[in-house]
N, C-alpha and C positions, 0 to 999 in steps of 0.2 A: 431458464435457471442458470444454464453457461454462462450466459450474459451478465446476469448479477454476479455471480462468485469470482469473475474477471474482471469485474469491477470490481469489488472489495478486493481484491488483490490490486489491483495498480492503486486505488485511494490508498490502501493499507503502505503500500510501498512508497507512494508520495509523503506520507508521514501528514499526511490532511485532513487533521483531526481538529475542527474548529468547531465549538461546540455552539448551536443556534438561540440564541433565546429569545426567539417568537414560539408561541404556542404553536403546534402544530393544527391547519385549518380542518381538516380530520381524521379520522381513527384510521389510523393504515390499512389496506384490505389485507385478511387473512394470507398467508401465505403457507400451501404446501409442503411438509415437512420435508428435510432435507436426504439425499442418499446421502452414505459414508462417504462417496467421492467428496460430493457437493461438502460436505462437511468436514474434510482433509482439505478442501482446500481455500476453506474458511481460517482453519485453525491455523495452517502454515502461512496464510497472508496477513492473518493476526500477527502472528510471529516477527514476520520481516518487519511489519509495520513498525513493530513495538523496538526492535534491533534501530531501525533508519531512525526512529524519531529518538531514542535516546542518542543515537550518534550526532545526531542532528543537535539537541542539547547541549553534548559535550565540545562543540565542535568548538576550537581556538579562535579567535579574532583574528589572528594573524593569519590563518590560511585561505584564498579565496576559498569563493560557496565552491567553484568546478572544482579544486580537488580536495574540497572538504566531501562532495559529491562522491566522488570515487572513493574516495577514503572508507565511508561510511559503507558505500555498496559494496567493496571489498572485504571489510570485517564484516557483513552481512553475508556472506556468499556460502554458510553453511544453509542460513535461513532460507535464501534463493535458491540454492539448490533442492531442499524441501518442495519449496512451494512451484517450481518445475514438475518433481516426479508427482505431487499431486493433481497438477492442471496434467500432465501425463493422463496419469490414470481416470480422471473424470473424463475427458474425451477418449481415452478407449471404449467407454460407453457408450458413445455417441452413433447415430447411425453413421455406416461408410458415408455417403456425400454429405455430411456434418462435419468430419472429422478435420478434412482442408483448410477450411476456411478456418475451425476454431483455433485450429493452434497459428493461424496468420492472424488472427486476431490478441490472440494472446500475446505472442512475438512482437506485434505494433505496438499492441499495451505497454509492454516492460522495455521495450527499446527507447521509448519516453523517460525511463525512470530517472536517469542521470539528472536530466534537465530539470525532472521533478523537483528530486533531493535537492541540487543549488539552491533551486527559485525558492525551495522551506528554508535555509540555509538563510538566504536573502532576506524574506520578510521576519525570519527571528530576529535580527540584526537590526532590522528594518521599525524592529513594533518597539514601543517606550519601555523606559526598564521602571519596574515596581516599585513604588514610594517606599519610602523606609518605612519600618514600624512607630506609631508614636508612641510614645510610653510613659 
């Protein structure tokens, strides 16, 4: 379950929200309910997610993606800081020889995010702009 919740926290900070439209081939298996950790640090990667992808949005033409990048994870850095002290507290749960490896995993994760944010940055830029209305 670390695994997943570290993942929606770096998707959620990529701002990689591309929504699928194939049907899904099937019913997802049942999943476990969540602990409050698990679930803090859902809510908090929600959070950043929602922070990066609106800055990601507003971001000007004129500034490159890299310090449109920083820009965004900067004004996010309330959010990040959140979504640390909750991956925090979920590996305090964790058994002791868990606990190493998960916060290097996590650390790997979000050391990525920079490059994340540009490359969102980029393909916004990158996808065609929406037809007018017809009217």
């Amino acid at each position: 379950m670390l695994k997943y919740c570290l993942s929606i926290a770096l998707a959620c900070t990529a701002g990689a929200a591309v929504a699928q439209t194939e049907a899904p081939a099937a019913a997802p298996a049942p999943t476990p309910p969540m602990s409050a950790e698990q679930s803090a640090v859902r809510t908090t990667a929600m959070a950043l997610g929602q922070c990066v992808m609106t800055g990601v949005q507003g971001m000007a033409a004129t500034v490159t993606p890299e310090a449109g990048a920083a820009a965004v994870l900067g004004a996010c850095a309330t959010q990040r800081q959140a979504l640390d002290s909750a991956v925090d507290a979920l590996i305090a749960t964790l058994p002791e020889e868990g606990k190493a490896p998960a916060r290097e995993q996590y650390r790997a994760q979000m050391a990525g995010a920079e490059t994340q944010v540009a490359d969102a940055i980029r393909r916004q830029r990158a996808a065609p702009a929406p037809a007018p209305a017809q009217q």
